[in-house]
N, C-alpha and C positions, 0 to 999 in steps of 0.2 A: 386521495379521499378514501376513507375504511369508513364504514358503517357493521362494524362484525356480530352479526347479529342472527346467519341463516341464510339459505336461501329459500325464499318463501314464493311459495308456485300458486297460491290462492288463498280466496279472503276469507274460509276456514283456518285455515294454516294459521294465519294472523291471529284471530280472534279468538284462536285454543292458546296462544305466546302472548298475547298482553291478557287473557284472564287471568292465565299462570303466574305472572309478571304482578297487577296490579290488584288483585284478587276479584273481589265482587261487586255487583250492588252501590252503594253509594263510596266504596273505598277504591273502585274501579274510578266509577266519575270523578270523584275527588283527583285519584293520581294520573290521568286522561287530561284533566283540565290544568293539570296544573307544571304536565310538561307541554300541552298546546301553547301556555302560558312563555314554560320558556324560549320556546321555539320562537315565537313571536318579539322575544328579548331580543334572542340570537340572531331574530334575521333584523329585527331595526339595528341593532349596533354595527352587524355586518356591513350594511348601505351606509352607515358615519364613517365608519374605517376605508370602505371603497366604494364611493359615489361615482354615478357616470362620468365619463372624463371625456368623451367624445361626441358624437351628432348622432341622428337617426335616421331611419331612412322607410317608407312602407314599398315594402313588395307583397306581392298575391301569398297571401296566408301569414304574413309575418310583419314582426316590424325587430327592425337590424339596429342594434348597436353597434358605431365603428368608428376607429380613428383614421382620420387620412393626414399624412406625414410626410415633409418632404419633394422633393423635385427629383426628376427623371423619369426613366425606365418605368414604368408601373409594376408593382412585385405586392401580391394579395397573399395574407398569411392567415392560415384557419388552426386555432387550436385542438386541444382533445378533449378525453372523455373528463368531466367533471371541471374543467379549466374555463380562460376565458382569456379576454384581450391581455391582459396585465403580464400570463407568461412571455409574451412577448417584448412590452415596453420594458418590461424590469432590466432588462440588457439589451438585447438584440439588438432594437428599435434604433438605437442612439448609432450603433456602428452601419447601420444601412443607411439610414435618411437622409445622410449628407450626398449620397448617389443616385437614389432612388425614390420612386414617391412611394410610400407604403400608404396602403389599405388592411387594417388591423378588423379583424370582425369579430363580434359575438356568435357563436354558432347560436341559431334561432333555440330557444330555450337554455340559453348559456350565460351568462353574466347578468348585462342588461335585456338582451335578444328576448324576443315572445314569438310566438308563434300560436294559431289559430287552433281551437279543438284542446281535448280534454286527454285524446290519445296520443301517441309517438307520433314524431316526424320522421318520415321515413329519410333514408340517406340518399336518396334523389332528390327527394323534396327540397332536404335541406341545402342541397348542389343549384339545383334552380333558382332557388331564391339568393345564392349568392354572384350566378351567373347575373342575375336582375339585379343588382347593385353594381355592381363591374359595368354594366350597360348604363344602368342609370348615373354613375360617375364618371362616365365616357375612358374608361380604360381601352386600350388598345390592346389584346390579345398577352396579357399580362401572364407572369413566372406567377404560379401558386404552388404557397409554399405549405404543404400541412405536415402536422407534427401528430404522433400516435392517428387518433381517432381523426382527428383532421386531414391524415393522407388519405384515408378512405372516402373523406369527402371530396378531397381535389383528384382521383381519382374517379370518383362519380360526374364528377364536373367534364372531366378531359373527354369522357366516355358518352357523358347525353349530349356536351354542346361543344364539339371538337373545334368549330372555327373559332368561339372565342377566346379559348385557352394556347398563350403562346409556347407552356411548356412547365413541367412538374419538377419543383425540388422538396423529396419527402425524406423528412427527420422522423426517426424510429416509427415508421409508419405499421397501421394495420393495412396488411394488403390481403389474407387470407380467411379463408372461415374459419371461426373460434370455438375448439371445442370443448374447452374446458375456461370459463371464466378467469381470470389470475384472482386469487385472496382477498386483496386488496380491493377487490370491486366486486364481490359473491353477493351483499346486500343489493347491487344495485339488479339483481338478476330476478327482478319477479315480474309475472306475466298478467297478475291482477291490478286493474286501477284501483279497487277500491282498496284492497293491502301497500302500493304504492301512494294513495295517498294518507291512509292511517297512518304508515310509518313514517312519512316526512313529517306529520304533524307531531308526532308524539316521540318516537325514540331514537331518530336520524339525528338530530341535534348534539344531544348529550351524548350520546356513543361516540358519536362521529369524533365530539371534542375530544372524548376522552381516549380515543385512539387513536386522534391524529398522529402523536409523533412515531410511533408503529408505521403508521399507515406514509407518511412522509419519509421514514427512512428505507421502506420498501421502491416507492416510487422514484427517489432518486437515488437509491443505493446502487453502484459502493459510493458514491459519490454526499458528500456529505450537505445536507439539508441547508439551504441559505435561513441566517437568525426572520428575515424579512419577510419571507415566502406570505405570510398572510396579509400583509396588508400591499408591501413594494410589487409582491407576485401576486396579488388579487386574490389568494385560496378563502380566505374568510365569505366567502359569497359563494362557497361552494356546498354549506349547509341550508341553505334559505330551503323552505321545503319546497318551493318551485324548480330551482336545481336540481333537489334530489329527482324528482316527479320525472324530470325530461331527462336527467340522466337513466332513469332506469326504460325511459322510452327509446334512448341511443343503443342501449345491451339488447334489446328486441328488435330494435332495427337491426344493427350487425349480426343477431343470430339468423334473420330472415334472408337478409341482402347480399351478405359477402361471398355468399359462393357465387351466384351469377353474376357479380362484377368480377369476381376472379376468372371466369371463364372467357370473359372476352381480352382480356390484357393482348391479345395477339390485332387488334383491332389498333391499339394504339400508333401514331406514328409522330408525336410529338415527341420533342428532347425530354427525356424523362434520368435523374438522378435519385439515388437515392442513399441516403447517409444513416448508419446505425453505429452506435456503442456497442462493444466487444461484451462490455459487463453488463446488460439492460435485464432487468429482473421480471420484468413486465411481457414484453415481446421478444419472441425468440429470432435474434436476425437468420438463424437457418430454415428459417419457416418465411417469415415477414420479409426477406430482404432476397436471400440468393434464391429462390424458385424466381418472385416477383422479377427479377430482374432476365432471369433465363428466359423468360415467356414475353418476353417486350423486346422488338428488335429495337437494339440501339442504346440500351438501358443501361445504367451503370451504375457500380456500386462501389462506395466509400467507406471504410471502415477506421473508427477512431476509438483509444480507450476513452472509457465511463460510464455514465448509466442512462436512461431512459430520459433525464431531463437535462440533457448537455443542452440544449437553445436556452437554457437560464444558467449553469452550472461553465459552460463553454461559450461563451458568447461572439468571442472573438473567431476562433476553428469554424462556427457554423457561418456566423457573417461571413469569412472569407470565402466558404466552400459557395453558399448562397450566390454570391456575386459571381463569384466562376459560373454557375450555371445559366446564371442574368445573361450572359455575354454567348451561352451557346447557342 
């Protein structure tokens, strides 16, 4: 997802960039109303191209989108930043279910997922409330598996509710503080609500559109972008401007959060794996992978070529690696 636009630190900032943009007075309102307009296109076509496909569930502050998949083992997979169930079912899904029962989720402000309040969810927050679906589905100390932004969630998870996590397999995970945003995700970095939601209304749409294939061939580069990615991989629903809104509440969580979940990694004692691309453009595995894995007794680390979105791109390598970990 690229919305290339700035990075806007308040709702001055904003309202100096759509005057300049749409000029003034009634030709201001006029061109405000009439990408609100499209926005509102873009997110009802979005919901036609990718409608719920799964159940719901309410926990305290949320209500969870998820697919449940499957017999065996219980194996919980949390996507990342700007994604949602679909990175998942688009391949993975198929090569696990036949062994496993998966639990596919919306992270709370993610696909279908909502969440309570006007501001971020914090990445505890949103670790609890997936702990509370894992209980309320009667999982038995299940593999969670998170991918980028999702390892940092199952990471929060292993870390606030350690009995009920039976053990981590994390795909190109964020494990470290970030201190420089990547490119491809510099709009989602702003710390005002009121310039986060101006700009989902108004210019996250059409940007977003007109950047995507940039913004897709970074994400999964070097690896070459699936023709499907928006409807078979869900991305289409990742301009809705309530996406945008809670992804730019996920980039203030991680700048807030990730150093003090990084400080305890010595705390963990669960089987913890963890798997990155050699070529990932987005996360740097000499940062994200081999510190993380130094600081966790027992930790391990796997390395494969390609880029940031092998669990779609690779489906079969992560399946396999995945199930190895099921069995540690």
């Amino acid at each position: 997802m690229e919305i290339a636009l700035g990075n806007w630190k308040d709702g001055e900032a904003m309202a100096r960039f759509l005057k300049t943009v749409m000029g003034s007075g009634a030709t201001a309102l006029a061109a405000a109303a009439g990408l609100a307009a499209f926005t509102a296109w873009n997110r009802k076509r979005a919901e036609q191209l990718v409608p719920p496909e799964g159940q719901f569930a309410d926990v305290k502050g949320a209500r969870l989108h998820y697919r449940a998949i499957g017999e065996g083992t219980p194996i919980v997979l949390i996507h990342g930043l700007g994604g949602q169930l679909r990175n998942f079912t688009y391949a993975l899904s198929a090569l696990l279910s036949p062994h496993h029962r998966l639990v596919l989720v919306d992270r709370p402000g993610s696909g279908y997922s909502t969440y309570q309040g006007d501001g971020k969810c914090s990445l505890a927050a949103q670790a609890a409330m997936i702990v509370e679906l894992i209980d309320q589905l009667g999982l038995e100390r299940p593999l969670v598996v998170g991918h980028s932004l999702g390892g940092a969630i199952a990471l929060a998870m292993a870390l606030g509710h350690p009995d009920r996590i039976g053990g981590l397999a994390l795909l190109a995970p964020l494990t470290q503080p970030i201190e420089s945003i990547p490119p491809v995700f510099k709009a989602l970095d702003l710390s005002s609500p009121i310039a986060r939601t101006v700009l989902a209304w108004t210019l996250a749409a059409p940007a977003g559109r007109l950047g995507a294939d940039a913004a897709n061939a970074q994400i999964f580069g070097p690896e070459p972008v699936p023709a499907d990615f928006e409807t078979r991989g869900g991305a289409a629903l990742t301009l809705r401007p309530e996406a945008f809104v809670a992804a730019c509440g996920d980039v203030e969580a991680v700048r807030s959060e990730m150093a003090g979940i990084a400080t305890r990694y010595g705390e963990l004692s669960i089987p913890i794996g963890i798997m990155f691309a050699a070529g990932d453009l987005l996360l740097d595995p000499s940062v994200h992978g081999r510190p993380t894995v130094a600081a966790i007794k027992g930790a391990e680390l796997k390395m494969i070529d390609g880029g940031h979105m092998f669990p779609l791109t690779q489906p079969q390598v992560t399946a396999d690696w995945i199930m190895k970990r099921a069995k540690t």
